[in-house]
N, CA and C atoms as an extended XYZ file, in Angstrom:
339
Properties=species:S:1:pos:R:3:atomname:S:1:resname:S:1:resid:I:1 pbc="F F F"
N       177.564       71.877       36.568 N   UNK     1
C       176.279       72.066       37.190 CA  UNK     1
C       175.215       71.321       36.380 C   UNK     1
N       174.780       70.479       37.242 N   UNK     2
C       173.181       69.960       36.555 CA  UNK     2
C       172.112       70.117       36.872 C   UNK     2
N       170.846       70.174       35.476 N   UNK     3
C       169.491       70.618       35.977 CA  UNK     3
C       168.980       69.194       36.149 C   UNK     3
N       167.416       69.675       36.834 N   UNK     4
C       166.872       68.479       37.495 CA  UNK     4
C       166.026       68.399       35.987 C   UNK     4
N       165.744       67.004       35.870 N   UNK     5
C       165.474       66.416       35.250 CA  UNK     5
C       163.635       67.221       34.607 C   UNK     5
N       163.458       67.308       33.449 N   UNK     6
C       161.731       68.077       32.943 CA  UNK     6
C       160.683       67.138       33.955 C   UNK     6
N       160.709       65.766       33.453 N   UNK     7
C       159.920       65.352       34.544 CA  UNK     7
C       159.650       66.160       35.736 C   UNK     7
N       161.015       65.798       36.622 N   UNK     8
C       160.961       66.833       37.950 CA  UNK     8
C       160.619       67.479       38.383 C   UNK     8
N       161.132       68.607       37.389 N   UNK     9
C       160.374       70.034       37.036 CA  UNK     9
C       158.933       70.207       36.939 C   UNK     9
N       158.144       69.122       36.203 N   UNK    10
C       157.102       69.305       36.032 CA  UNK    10
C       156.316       68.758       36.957 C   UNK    10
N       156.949       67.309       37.775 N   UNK    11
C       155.957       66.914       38.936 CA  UNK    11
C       156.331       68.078       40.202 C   UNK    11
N       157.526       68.669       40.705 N   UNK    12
C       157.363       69.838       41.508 CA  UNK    12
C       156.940       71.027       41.352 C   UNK    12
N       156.362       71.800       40.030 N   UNK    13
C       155.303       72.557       39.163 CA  UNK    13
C       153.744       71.738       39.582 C   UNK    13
N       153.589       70.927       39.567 N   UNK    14
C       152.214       70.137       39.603 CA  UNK    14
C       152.118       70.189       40.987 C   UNK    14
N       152.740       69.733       41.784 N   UNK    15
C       152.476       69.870       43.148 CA  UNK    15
C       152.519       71.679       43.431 C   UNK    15
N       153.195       72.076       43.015 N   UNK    16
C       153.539       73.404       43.747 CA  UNK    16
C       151.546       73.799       43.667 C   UNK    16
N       151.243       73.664       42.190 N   UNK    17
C       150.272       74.448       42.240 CA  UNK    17
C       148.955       73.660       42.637 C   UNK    17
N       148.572       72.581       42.691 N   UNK    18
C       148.157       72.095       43.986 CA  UNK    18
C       148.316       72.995       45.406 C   UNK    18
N       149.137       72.402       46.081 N   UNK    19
C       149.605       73.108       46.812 CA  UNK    19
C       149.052       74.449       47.063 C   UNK    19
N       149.671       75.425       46.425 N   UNK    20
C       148.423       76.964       46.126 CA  UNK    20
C       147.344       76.884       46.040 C   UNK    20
N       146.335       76.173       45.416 N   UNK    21
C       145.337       75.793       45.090 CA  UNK    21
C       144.555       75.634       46.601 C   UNK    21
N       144.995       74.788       47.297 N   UNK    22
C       144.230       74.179       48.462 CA  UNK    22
C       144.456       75.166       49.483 C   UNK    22
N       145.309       76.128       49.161 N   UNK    23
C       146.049       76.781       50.495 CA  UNK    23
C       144.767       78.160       49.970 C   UNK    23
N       144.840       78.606       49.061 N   UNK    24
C       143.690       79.522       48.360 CA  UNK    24
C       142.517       79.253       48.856 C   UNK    24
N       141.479       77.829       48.322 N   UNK    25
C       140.556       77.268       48.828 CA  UNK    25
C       140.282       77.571       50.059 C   UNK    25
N       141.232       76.699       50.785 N   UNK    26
C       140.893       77.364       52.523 CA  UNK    26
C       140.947       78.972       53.219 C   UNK    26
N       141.805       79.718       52.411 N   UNK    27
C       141.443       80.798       52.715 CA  UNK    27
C       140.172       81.563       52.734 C   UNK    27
N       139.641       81.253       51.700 N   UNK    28
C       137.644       81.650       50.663 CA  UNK    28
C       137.049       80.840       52.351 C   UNK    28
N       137.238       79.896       51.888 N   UNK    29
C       136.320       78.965       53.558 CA  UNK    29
C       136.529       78.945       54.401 C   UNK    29
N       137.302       78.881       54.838 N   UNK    30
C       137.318       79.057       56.344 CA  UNK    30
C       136.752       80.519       57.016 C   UNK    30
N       136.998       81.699       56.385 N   UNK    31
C       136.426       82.782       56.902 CA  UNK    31
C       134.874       82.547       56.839 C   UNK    31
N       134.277       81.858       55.991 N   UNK    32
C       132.643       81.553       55.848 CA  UNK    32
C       132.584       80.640       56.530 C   UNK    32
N       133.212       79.927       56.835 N   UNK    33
C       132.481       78.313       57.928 CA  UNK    33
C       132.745       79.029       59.507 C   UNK    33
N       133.980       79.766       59.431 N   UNK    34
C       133.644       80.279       61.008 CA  UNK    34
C       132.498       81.690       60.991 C   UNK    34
N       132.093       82.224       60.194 N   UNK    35
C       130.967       83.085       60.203 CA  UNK    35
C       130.132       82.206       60.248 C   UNK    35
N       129.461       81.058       60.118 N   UNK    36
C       128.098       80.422       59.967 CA  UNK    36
C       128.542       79.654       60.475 C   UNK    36
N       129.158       79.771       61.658 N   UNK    37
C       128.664       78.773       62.716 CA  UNK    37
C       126.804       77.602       62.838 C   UNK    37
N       127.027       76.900       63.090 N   UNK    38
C       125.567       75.811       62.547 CA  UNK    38
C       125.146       76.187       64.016 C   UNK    38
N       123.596       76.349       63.726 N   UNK    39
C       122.615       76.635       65.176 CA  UNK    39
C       122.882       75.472       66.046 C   UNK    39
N       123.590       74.036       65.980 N   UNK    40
C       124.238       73.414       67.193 CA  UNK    40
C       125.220       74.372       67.777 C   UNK    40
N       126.062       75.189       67.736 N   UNK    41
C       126.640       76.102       68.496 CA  UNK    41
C       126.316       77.123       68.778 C   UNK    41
N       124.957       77.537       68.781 N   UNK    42
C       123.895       78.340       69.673 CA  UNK    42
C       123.969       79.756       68.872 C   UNK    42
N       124.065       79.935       67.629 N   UNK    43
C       124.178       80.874       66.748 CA  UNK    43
C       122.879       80.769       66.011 C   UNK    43
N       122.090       81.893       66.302 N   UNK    44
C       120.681       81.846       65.253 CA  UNK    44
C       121.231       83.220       64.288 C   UNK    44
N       121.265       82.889       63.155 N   UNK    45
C       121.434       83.908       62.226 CA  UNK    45
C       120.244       84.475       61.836 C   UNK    45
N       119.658       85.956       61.530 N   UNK    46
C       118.719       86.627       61.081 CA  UNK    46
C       118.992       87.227       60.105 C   UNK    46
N       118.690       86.997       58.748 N   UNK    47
C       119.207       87.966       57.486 CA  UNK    47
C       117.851       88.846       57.620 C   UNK    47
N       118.124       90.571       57.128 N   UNK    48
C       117.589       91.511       56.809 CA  UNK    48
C       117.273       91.935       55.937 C   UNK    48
N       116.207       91.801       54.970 N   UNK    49
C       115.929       92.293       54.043 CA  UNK    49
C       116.226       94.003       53.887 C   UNK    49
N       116.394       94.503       53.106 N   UNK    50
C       115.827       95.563       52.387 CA  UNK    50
C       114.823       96.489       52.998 C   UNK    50
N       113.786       95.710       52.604 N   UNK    51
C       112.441       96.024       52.837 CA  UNK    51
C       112.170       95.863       54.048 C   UNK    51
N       113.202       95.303       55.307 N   UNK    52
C       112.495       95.002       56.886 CA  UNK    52
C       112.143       93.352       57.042 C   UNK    52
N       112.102       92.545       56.132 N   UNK    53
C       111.438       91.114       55.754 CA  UNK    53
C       112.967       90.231       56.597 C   UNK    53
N       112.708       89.150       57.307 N   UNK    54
C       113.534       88.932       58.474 CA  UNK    54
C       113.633       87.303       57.408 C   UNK    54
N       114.149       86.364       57.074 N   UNK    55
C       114.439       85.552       56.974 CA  UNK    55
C       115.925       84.631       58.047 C   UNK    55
N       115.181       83.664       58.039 N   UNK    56
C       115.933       82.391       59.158 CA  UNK    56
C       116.093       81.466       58.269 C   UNK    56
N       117.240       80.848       58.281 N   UNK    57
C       118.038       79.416       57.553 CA  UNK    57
C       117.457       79.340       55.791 C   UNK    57
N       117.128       81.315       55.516 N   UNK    58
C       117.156       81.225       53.931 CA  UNK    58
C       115.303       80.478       53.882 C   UNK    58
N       114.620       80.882       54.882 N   UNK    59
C       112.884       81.027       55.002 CA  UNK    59
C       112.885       82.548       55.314 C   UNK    59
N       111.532       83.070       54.746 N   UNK    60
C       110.919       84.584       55.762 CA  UNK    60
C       110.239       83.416       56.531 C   UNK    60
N       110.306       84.997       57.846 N   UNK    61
C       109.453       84.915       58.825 CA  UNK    61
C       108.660       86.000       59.031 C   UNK    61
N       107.329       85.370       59.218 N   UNK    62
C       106.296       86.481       59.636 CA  UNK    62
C       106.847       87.554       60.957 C   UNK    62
N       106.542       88.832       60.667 N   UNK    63
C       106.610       89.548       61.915 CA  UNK    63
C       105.812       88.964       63.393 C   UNK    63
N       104.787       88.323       63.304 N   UNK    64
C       104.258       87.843       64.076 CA  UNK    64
C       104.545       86.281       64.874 C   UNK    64
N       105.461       85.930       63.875 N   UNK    65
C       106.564       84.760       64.187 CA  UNK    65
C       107.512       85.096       65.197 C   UNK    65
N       108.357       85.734       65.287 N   UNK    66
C       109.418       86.898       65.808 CA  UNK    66
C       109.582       86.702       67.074 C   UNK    66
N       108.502       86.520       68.058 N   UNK    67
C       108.551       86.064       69.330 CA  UNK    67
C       108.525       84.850       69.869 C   UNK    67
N       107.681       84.226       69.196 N   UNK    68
C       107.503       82.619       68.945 CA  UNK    68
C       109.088       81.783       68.368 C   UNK    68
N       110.097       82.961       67.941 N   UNK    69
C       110.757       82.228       67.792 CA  UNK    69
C       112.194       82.311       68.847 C   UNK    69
N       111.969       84.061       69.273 N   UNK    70
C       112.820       84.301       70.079 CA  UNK    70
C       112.470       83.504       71.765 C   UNK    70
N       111.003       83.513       71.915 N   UNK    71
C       110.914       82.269       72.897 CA  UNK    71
C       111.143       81.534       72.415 C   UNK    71
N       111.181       80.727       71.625 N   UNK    72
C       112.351       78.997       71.451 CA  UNK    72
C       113.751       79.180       72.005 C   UNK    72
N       114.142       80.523       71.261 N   UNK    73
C       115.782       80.513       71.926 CA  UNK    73
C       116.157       80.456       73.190 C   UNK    73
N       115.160       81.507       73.511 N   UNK    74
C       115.627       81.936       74.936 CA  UNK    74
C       115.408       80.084       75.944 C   UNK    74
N       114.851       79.382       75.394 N   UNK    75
C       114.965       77.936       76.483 CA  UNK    75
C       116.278       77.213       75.975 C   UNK    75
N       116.888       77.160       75.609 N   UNK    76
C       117.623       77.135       74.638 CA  UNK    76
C       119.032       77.370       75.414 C   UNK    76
N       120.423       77.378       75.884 N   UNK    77
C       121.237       77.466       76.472 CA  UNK    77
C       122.132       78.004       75.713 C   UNK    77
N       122.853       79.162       75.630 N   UNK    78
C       124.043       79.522       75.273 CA  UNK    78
C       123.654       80.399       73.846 C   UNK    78
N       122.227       80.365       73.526 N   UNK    79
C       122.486       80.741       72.075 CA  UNK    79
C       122.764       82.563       72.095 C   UNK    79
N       123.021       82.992       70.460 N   UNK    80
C       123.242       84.133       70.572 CA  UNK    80
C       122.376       84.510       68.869 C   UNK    80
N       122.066       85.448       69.354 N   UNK    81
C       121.148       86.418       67.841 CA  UNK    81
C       122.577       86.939       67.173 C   UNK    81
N       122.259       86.604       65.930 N   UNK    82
C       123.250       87.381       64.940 CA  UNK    82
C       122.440       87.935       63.660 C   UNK    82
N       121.937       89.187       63.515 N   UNK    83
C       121.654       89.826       62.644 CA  UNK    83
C       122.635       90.265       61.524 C   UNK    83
N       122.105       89.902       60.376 N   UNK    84
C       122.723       90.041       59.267 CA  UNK    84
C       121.920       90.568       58.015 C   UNK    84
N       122.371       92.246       58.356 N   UNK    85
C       121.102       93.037       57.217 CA  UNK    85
C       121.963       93.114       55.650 C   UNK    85
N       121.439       93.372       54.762 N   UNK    86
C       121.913       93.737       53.379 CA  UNK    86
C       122.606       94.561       52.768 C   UNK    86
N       123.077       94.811       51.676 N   UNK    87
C       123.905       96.432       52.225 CA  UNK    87
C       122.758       97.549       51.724 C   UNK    87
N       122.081       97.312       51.303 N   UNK    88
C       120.369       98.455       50.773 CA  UNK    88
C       119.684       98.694       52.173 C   UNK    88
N       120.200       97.740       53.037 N   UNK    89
C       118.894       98.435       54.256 CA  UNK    89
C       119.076       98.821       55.136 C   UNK    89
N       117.590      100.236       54.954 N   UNK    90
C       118.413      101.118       55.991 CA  UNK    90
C       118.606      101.403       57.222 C   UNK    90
N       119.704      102.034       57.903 N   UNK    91
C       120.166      102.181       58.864 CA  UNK    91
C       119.224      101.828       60.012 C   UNK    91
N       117.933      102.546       59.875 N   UNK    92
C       116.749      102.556       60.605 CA  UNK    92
C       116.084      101.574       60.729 C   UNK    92
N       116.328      100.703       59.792 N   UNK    93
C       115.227       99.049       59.868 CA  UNK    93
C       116.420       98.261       61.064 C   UNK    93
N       117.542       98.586       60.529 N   UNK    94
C       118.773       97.924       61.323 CA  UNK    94
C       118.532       97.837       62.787 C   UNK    94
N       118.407       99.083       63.297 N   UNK    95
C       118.135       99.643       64.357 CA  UNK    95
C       117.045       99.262       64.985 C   UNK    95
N       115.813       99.368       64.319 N   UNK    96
C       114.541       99.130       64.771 CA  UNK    96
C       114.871       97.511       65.136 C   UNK    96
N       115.395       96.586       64.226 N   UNK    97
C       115.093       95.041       64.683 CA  UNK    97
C       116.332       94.900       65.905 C   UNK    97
N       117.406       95.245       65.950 N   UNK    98
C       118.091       95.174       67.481 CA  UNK    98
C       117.468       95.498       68.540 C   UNK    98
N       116.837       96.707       68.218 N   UNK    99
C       115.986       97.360       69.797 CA  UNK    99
C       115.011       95.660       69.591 C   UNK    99
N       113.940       95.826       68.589 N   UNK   100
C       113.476       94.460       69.092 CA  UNK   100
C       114.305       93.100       69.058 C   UNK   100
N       115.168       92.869       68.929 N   UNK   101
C       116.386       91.605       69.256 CA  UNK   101
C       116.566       91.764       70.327 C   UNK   101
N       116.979       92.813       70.886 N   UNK   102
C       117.642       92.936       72.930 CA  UNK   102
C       116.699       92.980       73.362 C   UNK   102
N       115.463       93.554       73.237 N   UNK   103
C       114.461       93.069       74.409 CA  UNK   103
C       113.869       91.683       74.642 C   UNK   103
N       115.046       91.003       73.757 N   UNK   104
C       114.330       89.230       74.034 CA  UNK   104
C       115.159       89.060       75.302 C   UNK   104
N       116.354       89.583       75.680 N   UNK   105
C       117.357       89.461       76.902 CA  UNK   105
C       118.165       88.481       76.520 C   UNK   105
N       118.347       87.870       75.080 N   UNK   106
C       119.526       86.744       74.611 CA  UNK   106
C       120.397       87.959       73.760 C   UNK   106
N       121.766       87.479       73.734 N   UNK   107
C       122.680       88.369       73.311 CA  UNK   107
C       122.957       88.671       72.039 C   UNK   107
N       123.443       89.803       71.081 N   UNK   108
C       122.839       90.188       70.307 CA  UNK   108
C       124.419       90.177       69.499 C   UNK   108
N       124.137       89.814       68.123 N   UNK   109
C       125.788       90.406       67.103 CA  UNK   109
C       125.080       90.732       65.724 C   UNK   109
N       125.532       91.848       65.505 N   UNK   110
C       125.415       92.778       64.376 CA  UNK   110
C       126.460       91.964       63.134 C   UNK   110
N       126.325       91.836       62.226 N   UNK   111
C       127.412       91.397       61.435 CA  UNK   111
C       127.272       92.140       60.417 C   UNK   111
N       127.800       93.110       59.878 N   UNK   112
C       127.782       94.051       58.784 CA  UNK   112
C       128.568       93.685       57.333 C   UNK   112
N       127.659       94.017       56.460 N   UNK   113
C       128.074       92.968       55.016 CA  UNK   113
C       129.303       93.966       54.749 C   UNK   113
């Protein structure tokens, strides 16, 4: 019986863990690139502060913004609201910004951290 040669050993060790490596990688990303879908595929993300404070693409937005922006969407074809609150905020702010999210009449996704 013969062994394969250390070289061998060590370039199919080198690949193997490659190999793992990239297969790992894509696991971490791919679950985040299909959550953040890019607003070309009609996904407006809303992060939730804490405090009630609404930030878009990692900006706040004024409360008084809020409509001004949900009219943009609504001309807008296919898009969908995706709220995304923090894990500190509470239940009730959650709540309060969906009731105002569905009365824009564009469709609504909760995404819970």
């Amino acid at each position: 019986m013969t062994f394969p040669s250390p070289r061998l050993e060590a370039l199919a060790a080198g690949l193997t863990s490659v190999a793992l490596t990239l297969v790992a990688t894509a696991l971490v990303l791919l679950p985040q690139r299909l959550a953040q879908r890019p607003a070309a595929a009609g996904v407006l993300a809303l992060a939730l502060d804490a405090d009630g404070q609404l930030r878009v693409w990692n900006r706040p937005i004024r409360a008084n913004d809020l409509p001004v922006l949900l009219a943009q969407a609504r001309q807008r074809d296919g898009v969908i609201l995706r709220l995304v609150p923090e894990t500190s905020t509470p239940w009730g702010a959650v709540q309060a910004m969906l009731t105002r999210l569905e009365a824009s009449g564009l469709p609504v996704e909760l995404q819970l951290p």
